[in-house]
PAZAPA-4460 file (N, C-alpha, C; in steps of 0.05 Angstrom, whole numbers, plus 32768, in hexadecimal, padded with zeros to 4 digits):
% residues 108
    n_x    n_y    n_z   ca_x   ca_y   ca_z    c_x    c_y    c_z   seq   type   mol
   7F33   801F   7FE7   7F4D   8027   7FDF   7F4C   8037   7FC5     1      X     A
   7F61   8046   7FBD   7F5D   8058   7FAB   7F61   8050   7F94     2      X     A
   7F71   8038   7F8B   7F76   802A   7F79   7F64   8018   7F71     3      X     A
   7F54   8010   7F85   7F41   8003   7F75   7F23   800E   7F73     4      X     A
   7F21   8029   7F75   7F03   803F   7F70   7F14   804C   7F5A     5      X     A
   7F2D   804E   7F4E   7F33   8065   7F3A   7F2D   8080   7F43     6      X     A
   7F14   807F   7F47   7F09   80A3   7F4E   7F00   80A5   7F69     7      X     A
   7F05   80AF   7F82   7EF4   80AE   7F93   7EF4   80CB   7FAA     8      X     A
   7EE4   80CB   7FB7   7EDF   80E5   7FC9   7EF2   80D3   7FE5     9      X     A
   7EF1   80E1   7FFF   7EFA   80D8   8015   7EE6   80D5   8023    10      X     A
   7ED0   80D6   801E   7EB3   80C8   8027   7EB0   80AB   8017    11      X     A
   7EB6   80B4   7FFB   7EB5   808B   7FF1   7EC7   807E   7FFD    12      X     A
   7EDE   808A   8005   7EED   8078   8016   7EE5   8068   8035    13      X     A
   7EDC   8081   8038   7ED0   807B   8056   7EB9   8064   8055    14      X     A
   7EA2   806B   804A   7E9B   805E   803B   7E98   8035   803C    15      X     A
   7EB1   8032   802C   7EBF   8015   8033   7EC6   8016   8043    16      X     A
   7ED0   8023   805B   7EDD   8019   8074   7EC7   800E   8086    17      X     A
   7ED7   7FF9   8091   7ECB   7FE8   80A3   7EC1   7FFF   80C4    18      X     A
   7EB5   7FF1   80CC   7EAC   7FFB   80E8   7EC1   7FFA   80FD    19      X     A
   7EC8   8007   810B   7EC2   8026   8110   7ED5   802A   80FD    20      X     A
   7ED0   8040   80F0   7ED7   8051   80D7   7EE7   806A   80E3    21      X     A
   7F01   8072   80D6   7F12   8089   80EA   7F06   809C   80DC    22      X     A
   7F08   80BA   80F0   7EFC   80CB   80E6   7F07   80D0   80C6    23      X     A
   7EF1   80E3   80BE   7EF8   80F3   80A2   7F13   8100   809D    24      X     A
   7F11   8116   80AC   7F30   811D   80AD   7F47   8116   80AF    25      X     A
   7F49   80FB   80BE   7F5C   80E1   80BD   7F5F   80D6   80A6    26      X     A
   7F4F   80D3   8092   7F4A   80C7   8073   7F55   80DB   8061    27      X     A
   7F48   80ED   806D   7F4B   8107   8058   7F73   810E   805C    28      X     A
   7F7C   8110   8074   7F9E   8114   8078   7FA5   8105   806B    29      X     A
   7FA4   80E6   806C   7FAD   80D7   8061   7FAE   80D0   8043    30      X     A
   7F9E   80D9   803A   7F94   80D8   801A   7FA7   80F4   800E    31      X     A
   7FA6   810F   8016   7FBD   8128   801C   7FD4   811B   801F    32      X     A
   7FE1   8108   802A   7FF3   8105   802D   8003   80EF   8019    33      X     A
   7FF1   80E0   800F   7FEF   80D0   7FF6   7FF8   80E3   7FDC    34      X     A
   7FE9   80FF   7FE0   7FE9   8115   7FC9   8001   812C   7FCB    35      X     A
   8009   8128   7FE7   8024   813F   7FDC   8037   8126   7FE2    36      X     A
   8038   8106   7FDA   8052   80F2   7FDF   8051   80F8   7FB7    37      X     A
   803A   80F7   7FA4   8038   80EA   7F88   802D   80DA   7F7E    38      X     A
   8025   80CB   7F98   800F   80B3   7F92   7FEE   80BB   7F8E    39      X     A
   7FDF   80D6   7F90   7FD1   80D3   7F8B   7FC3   80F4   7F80    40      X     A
   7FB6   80F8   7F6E   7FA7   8116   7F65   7F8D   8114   7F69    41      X     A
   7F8A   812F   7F68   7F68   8130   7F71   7F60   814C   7F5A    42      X     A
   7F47   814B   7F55   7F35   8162   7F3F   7F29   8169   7F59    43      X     A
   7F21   8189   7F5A   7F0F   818A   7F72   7EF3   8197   7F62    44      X     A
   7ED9   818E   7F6B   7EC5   819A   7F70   7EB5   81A7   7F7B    45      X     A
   7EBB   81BD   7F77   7EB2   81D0   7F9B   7EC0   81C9   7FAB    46      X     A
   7EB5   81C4   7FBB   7EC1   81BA   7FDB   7ECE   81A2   7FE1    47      X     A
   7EC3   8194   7FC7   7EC7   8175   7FC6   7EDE   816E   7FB6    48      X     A
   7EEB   815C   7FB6   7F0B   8151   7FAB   7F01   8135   7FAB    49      X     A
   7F0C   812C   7F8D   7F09   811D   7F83   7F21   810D   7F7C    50      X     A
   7F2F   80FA   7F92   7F4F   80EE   7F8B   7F4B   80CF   7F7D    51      X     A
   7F62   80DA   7F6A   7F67   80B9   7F5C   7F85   80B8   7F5F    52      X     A
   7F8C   80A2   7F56   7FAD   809A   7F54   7FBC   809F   7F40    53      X     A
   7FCC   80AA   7F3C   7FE3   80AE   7F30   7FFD   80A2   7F20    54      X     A
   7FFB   8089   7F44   801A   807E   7F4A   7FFB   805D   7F43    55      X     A
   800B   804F   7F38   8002   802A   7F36   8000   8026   7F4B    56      X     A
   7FF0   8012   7F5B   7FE9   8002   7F77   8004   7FF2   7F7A    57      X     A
   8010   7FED   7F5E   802B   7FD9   7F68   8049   7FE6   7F6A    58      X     A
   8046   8004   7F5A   805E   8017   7F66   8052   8021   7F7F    59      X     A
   8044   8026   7F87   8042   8032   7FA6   8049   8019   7FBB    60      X     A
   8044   8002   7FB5   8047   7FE9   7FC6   8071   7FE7   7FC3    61      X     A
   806F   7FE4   7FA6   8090   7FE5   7FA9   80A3   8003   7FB8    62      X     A
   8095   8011   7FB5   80A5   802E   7FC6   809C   8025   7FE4    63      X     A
   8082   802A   7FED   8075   8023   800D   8085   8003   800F    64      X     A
   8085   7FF3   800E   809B   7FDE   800D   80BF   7FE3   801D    65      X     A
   80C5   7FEE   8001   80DD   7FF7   7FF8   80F3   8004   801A    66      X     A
   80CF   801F   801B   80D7   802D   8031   80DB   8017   8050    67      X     A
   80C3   8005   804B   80C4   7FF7   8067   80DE   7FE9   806E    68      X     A
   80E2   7FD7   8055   80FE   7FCA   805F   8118   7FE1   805E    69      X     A
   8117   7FF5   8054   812F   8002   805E   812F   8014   807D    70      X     A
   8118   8020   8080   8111   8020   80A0   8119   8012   80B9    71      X     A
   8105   7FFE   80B0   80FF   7FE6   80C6   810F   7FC8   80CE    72      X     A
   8122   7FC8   80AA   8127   7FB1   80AB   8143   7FAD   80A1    73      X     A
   8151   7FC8   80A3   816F   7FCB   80A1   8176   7FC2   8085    74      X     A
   8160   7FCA   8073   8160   7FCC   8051   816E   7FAC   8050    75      X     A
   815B   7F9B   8059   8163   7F7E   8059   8149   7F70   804F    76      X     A
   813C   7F67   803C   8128   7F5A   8038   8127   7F44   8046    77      X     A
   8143   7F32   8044   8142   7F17   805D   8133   7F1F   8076    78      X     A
   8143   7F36   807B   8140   7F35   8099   811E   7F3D   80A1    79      X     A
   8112   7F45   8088   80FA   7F4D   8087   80EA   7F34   808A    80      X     A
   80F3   7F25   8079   80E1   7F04   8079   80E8   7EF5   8089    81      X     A
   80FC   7EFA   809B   8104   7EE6   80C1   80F6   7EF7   80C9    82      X     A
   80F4   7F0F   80CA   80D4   7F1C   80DB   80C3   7F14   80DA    83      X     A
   80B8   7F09   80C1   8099   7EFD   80B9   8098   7EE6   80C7    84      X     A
   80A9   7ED2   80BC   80B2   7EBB   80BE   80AC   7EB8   80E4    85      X     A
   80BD   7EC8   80FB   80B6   7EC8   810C   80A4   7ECE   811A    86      X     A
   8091   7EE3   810A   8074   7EEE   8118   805B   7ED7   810C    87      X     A
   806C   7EC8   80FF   8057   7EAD   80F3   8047   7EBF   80D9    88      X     A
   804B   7ED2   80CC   803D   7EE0   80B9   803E   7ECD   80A5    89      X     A
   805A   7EC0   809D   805F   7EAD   8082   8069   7E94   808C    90      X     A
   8056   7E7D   807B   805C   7E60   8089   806A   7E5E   8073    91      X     A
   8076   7E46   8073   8089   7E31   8061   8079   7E2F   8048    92      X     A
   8061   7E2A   8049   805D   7E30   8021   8052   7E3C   8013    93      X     A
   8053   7E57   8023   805A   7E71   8019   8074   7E75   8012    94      X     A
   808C   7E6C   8026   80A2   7E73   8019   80B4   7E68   8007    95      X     A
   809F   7E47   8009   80B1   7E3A   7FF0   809F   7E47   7FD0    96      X     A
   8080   7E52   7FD3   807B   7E63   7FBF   8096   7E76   7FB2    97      X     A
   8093   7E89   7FCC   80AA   7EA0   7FC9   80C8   7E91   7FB7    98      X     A
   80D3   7E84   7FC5   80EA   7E72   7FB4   80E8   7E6E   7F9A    99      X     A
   80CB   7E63   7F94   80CB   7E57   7F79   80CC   7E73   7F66   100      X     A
   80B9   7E81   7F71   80BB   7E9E   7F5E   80D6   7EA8   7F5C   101      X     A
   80E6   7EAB   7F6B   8104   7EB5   7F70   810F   7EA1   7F54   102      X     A
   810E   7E81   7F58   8117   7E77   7F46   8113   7E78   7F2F   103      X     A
   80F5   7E76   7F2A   80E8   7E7F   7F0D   80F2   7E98   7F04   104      X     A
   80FB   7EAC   7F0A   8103   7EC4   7F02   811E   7EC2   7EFA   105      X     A
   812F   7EB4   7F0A   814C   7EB2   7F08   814B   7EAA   7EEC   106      X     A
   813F   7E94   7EEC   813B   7E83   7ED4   813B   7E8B   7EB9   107      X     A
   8127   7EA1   7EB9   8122   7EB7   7EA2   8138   7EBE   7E90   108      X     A
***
């Protein structure tokens, strides 16, 4: 991931990917597409491009997030976590975790 190399080519990416590995140009779109959203710049050398991040690993999670539940989930976070909740993603103490943080914050 790009956030955690700072500096990397779309071969170091590839690189870390597990087996079978998507092609190059599949890395390479996707990484382009990372770079005209804001989330990510590149220096080029010759032929070669060199992308780091721009945007924090935890603003891109809160925007990519952000976008999902207004999409997918009728800009409802609940309704996002009865999704989980029903695909079995999050058990009960995970979400009494989740609660306590909700509370601890209130608290603040």
């Amino acid at each position: 991931m790009i956030w955690e190399k700072g500096e990397c080519t779309v071969r170091d990416l590839l690189d870390d990917m597990p087996e079978p590995r998507p092609p190059h140009s599949t890395v390479s779109s996707v990484v382009r597409i990372l770079e005209q959203k804001g989330f990510v710049s590149h220096k080029a050398f010759g032929r070669t491009y060199l992308y780091f991040p721009i945007v924090s690993k935890e603003a891109y999670s809160r925007q990519t997030l952000g976008r999902i539940i207004d999409r997918y989930f009728d800009k409802s976070a609940s309704q996002m976590i009865s999704f989980l909740v029903e695909e079995e993603e999050i058990d009960y103490k995970t979400l009494s975790e989740l609660m306590d943080k909700i509370k601890n914050k209130e608290q603040r």
